[in-house]
Structures are given as C-alpha cells and as structure tokens.
PATOR-529936 format. One record per residue: chain; residue in one letter; z, x, y of N, C-alpha, C in turn; residue number from 1. Coordinates in steps of 0.001 Angstrom, whole numbers, plus 500000, padded with zeros to 6 digits. Last residue first. Example, Ala and Ser with C-alpha at 12.3 -4.5 7.8 and 13.67 -1.06 7.14 Angstrom:
2
unit / code / n_w / n_u / n_v / ca_w / ca_u / ca_v / c_w / c_u / c_v / pos
A / S / 507080 / 512850 / 497750 / 507140 / 513670 / 498940 / 507870 / 512900 / 500030 / 2 $
A / A / 507800 / 513190 / 494310 / 507800 / 512300 / 495500 / 507800 / 513200 / 496700 / 1 $
REM end
This chain:
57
unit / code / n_w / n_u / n_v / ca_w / ca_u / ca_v / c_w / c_u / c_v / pos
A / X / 804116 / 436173 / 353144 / 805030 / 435809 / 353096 / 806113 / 435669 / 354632 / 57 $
A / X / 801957 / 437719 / 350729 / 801750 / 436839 / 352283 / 802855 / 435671 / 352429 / 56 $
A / X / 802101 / 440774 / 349729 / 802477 / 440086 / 349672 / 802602 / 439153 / 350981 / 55 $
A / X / 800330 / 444072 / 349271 / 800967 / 443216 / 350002 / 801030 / 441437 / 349290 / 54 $
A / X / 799019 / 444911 / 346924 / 800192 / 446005 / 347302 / 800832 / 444822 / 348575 / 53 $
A / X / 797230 / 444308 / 345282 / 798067 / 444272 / 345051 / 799109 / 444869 / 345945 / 52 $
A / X / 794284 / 444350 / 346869 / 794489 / 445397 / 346082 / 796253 / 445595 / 345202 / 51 $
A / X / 794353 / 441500 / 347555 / 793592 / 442422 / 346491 / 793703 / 443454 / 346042 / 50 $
A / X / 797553 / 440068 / 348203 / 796508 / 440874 / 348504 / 795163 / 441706 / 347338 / 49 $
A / X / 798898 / 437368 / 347168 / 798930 / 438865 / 346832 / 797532 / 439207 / 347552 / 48 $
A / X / 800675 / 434162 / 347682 / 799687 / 434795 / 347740 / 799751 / 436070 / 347720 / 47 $
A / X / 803906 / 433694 / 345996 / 803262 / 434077 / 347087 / 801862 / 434511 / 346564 / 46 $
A / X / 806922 / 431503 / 344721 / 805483 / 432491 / 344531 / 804625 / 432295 / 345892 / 45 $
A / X / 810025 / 432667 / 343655 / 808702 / 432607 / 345003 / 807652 / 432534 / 344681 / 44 $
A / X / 811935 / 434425 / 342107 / 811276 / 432897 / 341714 / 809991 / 432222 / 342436 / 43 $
A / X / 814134 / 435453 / 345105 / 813252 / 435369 / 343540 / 813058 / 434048 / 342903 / 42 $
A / X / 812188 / 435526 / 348427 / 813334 / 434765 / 347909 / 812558 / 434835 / 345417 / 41 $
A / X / 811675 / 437127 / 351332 / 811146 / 436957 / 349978 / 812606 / 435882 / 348934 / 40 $
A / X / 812107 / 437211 / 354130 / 811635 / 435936 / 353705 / 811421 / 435837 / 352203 / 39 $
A / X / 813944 / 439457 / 354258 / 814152 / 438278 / 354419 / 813510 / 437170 / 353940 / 38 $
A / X / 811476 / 440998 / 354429 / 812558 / 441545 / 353296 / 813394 / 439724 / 353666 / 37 $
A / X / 809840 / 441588 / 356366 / 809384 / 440740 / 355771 / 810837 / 440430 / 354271 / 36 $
A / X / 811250 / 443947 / 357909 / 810817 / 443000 / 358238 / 810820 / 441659 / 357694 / 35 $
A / X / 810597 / 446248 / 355589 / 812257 / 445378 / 355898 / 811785 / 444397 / 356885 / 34 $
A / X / 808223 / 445431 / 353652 / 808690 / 445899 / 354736 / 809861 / 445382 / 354984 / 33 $
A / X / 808248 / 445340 / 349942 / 808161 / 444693 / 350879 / 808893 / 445607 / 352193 / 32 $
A / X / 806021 / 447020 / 347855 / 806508 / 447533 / 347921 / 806836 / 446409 / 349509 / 31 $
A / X / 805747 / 445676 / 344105 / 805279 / 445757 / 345531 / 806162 / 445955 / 346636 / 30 $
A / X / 804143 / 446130 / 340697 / 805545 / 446188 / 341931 / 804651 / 446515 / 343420 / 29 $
A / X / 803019 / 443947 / 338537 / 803262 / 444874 / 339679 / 804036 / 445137 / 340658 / 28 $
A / X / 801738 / 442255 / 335431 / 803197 / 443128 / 335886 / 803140 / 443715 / 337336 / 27 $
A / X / 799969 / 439752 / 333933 / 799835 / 441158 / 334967 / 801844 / 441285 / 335646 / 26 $
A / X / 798919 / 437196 / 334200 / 800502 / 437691 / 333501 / 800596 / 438464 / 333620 / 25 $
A / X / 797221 / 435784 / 335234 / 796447 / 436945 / 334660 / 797574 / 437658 / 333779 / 24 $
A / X / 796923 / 434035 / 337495 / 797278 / 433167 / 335891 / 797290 / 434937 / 334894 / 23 $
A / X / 799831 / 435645 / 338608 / 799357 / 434445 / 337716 / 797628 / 434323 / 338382 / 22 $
A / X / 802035 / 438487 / 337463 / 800745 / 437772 / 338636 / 799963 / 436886 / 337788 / 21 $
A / X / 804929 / 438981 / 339288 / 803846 / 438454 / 338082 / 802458 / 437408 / 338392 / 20 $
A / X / 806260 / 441220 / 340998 / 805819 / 440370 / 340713 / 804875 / 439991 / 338878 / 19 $
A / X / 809042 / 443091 / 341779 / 808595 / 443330 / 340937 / 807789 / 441849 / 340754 / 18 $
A / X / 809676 / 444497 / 345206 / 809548 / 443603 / 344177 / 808556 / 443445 / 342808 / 17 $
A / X / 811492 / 446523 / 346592 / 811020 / 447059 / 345974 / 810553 / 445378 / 345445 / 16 $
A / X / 813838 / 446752 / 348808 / 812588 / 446774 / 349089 / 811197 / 446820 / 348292 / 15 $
A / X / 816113 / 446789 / 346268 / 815823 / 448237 / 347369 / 814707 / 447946 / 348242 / 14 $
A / X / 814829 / 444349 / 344916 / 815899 / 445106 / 345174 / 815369 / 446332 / 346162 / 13 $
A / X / 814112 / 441196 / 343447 / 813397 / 442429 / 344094 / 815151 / 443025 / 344743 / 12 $
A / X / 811623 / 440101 / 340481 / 813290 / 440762 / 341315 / 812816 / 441161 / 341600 / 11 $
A / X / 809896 / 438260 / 340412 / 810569 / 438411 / 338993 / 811940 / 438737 / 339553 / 10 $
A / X / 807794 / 436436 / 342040 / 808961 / 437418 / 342297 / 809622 / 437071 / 340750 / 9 $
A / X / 804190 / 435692 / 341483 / 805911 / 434833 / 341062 / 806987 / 436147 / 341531 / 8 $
A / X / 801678 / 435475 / 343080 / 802384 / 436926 / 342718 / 803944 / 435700 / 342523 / 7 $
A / X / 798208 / 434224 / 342323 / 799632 / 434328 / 342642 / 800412 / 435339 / 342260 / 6 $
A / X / 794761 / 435297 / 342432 / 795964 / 435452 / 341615 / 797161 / 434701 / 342689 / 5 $
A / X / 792357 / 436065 / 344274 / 792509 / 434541 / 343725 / 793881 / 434520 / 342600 / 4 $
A / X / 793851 / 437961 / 347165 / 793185 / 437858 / 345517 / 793787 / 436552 / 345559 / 3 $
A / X / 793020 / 438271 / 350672 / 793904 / 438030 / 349777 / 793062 / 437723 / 347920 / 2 $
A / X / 792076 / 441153 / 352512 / 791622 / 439945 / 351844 / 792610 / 439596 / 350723 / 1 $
REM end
C-alpha cells in the first residue's frame, strides 16, 4: 500500500536513494532494484510505500 507522503530524491548512488518525504520533511533512504535504477532521476518526486522502503517509479 502506498503512504499519503511524497518521496523528492535528494541523491541516489550505489542503488542507494536518499528521499524527502513530503509534506512531513522526514529523511529516508531507500534501497532501488537495478531494474528500476534507470527510471529514478534526482529531484523526482515519487509515490513511497508505507513502510518506506519502496519507491513507485
């Protein structure tokens, strides 16, 4: 289930992105599949999963 937050990409490197999560300004890193590693672009903002750990992208 996705959370009522946005996730903004701050950076992401190694597979690793570091979001901000709006409106709540919350800090989390998330961890993207090489798969999905392409579509992330910084500055993005994406829907976040509830428990924070995926990104709908």
């Amino acid at each position: 289930m996705m959370s009522d937050e946005l996730a903004e990409v701050e950076y992401f490197r190694y597979g690793v992105a570091q979001v901000n999560l709006i409106p709540s300004g919350r800090k989390v890193k998330v961890i993207i599949p090489d798969e999905k590693a392409n579509n992330i672009e910084v500055g993005g903002i994406y829907s976040i999963s509830d428990d924070y750990q995926i990104l709908d992208c």
